[in-house]
mmCIF file of the C-alpha atoms, coordinates in Angstrom:
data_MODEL
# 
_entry.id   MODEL 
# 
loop_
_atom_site.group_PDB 
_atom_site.id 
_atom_site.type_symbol 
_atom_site.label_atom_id 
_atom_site.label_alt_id 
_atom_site.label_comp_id 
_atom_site.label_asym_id 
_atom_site.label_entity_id 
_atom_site.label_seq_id 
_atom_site.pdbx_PDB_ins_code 
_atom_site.Cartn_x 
_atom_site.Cartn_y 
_atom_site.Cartn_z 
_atom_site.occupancy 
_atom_site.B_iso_or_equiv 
_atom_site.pdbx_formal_charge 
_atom_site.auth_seq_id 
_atom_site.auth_comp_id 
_atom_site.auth_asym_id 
_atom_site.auth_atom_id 
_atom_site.pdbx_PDB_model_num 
ATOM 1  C CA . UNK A 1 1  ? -10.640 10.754 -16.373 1.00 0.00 ? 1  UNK A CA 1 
ATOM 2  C CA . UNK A 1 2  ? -13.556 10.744 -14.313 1.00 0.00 ? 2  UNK A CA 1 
ATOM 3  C CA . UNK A 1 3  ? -14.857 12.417 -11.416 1.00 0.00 ? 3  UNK A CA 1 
ATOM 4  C CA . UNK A 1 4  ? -16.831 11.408 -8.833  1.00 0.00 ? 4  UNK A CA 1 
ATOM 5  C CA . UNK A 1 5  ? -18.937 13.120 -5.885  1.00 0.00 ? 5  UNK A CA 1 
ATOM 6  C CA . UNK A 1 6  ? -18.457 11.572 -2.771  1.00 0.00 ? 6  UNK A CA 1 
ATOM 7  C CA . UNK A 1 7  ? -21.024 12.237 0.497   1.00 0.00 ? 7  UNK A CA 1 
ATOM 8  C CA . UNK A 1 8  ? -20.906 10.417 3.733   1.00 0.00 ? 8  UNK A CA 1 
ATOM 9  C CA . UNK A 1 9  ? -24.695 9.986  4.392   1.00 0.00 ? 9  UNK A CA 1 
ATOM 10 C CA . UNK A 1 10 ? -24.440 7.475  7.564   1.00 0.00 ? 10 UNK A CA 1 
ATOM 11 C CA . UNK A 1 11 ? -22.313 7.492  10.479  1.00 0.00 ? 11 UNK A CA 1 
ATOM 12 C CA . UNK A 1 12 ? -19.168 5.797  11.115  1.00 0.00 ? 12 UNK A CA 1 
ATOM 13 C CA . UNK A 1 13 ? -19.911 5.148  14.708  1.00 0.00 ? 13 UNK A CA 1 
ATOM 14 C CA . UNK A 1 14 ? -19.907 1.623  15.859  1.00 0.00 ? 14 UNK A CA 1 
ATOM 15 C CA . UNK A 1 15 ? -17.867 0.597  12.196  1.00 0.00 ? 15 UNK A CA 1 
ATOM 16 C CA . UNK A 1 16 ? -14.539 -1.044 12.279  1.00 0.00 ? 16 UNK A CA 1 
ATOM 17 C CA . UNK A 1 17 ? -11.476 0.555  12.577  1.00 0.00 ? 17 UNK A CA 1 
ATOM 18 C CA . UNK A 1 18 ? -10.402 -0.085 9.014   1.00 0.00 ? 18 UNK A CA 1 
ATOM 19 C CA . UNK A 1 19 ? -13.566 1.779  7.821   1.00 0.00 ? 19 UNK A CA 1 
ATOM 20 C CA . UNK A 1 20 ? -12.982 4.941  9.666   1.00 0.00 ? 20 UNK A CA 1 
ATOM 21 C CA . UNK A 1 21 ? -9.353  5.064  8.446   1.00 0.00 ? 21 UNK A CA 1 
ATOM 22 C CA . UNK A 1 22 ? -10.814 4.400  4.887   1.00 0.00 ? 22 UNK A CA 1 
ATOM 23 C CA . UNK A 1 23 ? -13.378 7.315  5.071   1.00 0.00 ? 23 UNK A CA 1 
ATOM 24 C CA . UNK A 1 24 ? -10.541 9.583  6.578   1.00 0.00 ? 24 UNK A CA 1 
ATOM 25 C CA . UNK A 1 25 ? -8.268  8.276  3.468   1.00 0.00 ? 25 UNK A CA 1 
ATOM 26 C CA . UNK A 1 26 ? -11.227 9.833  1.078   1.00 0.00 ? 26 UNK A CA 1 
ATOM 27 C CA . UNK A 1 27 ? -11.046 13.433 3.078   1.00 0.00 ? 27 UNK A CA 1 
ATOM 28 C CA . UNK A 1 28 ? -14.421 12.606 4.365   1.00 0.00 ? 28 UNK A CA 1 
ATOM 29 C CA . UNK A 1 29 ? -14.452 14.336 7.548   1.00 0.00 ? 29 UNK A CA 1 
ATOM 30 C CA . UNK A 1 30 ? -18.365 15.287 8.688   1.00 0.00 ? 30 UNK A CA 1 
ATOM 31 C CA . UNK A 1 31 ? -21.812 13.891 7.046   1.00 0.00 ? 31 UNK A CA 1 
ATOM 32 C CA . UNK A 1 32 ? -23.286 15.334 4.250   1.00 0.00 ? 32 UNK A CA 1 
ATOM 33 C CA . UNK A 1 33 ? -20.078 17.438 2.981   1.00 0.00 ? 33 UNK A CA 1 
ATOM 34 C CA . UNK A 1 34 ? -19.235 16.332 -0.570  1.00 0.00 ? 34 UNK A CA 1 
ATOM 35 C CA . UNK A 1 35 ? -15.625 15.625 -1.441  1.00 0.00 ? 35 UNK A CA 1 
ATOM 36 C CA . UNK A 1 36 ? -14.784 15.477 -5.320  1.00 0.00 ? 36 UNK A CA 1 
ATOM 37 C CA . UNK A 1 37 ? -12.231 12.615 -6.413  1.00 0.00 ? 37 UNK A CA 1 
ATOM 38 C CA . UNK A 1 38 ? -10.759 11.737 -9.750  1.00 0.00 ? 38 UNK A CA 1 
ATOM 39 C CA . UNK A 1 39 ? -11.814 8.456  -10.378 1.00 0.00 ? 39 UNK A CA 1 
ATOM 40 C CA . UNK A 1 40 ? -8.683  5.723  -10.023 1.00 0.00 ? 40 UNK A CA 1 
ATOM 41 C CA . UNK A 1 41 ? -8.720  2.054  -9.240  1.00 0.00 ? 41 UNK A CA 1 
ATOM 42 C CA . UNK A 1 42 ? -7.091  3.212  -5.927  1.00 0.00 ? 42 UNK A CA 1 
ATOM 43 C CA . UNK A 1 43 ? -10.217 5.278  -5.008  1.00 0.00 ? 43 UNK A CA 1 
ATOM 44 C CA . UNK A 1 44 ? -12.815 3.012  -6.705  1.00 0.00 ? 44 UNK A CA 1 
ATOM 45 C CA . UNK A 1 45 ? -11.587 0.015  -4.287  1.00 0.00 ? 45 UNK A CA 1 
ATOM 46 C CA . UNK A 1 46 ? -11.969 2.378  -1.350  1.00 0.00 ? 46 UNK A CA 1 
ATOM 47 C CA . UNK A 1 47 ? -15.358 3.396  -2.213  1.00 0.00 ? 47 UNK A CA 1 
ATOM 48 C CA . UNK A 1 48 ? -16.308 -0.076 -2.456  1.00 0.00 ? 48 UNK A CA 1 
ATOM 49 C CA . UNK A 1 49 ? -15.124 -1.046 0.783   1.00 0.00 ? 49 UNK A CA 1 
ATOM 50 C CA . UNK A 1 50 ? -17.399 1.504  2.371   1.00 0.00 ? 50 UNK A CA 1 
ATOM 51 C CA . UNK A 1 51 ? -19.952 2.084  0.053   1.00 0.00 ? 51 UNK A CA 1 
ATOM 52 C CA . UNK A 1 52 ? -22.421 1.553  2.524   1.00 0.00 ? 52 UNK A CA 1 
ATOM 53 C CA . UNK A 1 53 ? -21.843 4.923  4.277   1.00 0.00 ? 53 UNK A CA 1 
ATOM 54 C CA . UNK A 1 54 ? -21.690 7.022  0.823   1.00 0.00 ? 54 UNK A CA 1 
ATOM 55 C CA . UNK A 1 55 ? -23.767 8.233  -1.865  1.00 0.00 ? 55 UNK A CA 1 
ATOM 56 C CA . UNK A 1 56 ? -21.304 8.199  -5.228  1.00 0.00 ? 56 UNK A CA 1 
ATOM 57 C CA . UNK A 1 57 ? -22.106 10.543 -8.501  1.00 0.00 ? 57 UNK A CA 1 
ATOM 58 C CA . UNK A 1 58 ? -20.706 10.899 -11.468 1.00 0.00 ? 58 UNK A CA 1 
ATOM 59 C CA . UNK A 1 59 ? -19.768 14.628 -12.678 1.00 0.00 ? 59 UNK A CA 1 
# 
């Protein structure tokens, strides 16, 4: 399976609700501290959603 590096490099001030709960769903909790994730469909559609708040590599 794959693994991914996840960092949160823009805030999630002024974002919708949803979003937030999404980036709290990933363990995200501060910018710029990287969170490693298997790679699932589950966690791939959550990415996506907020994908414009995260840098994503592959490991």
């Amino acid at each position: 399976m794959k693994k991914v590096r996840i960092i949160q490099v823009r805030s999630a001030i002024n974002r919708p609700e949803r979003q937030k709960l999404t980036l709290r769903a990933l363990g995200i909790k501060k910018l710029n501290r990287p969170k490693d994730h298997d790679l699932t469909p589950q966690v791939e559609g959550m990415i996506n959603k907020v994908k414009h708040l995260l840098k994503v590599e592959e490991i």
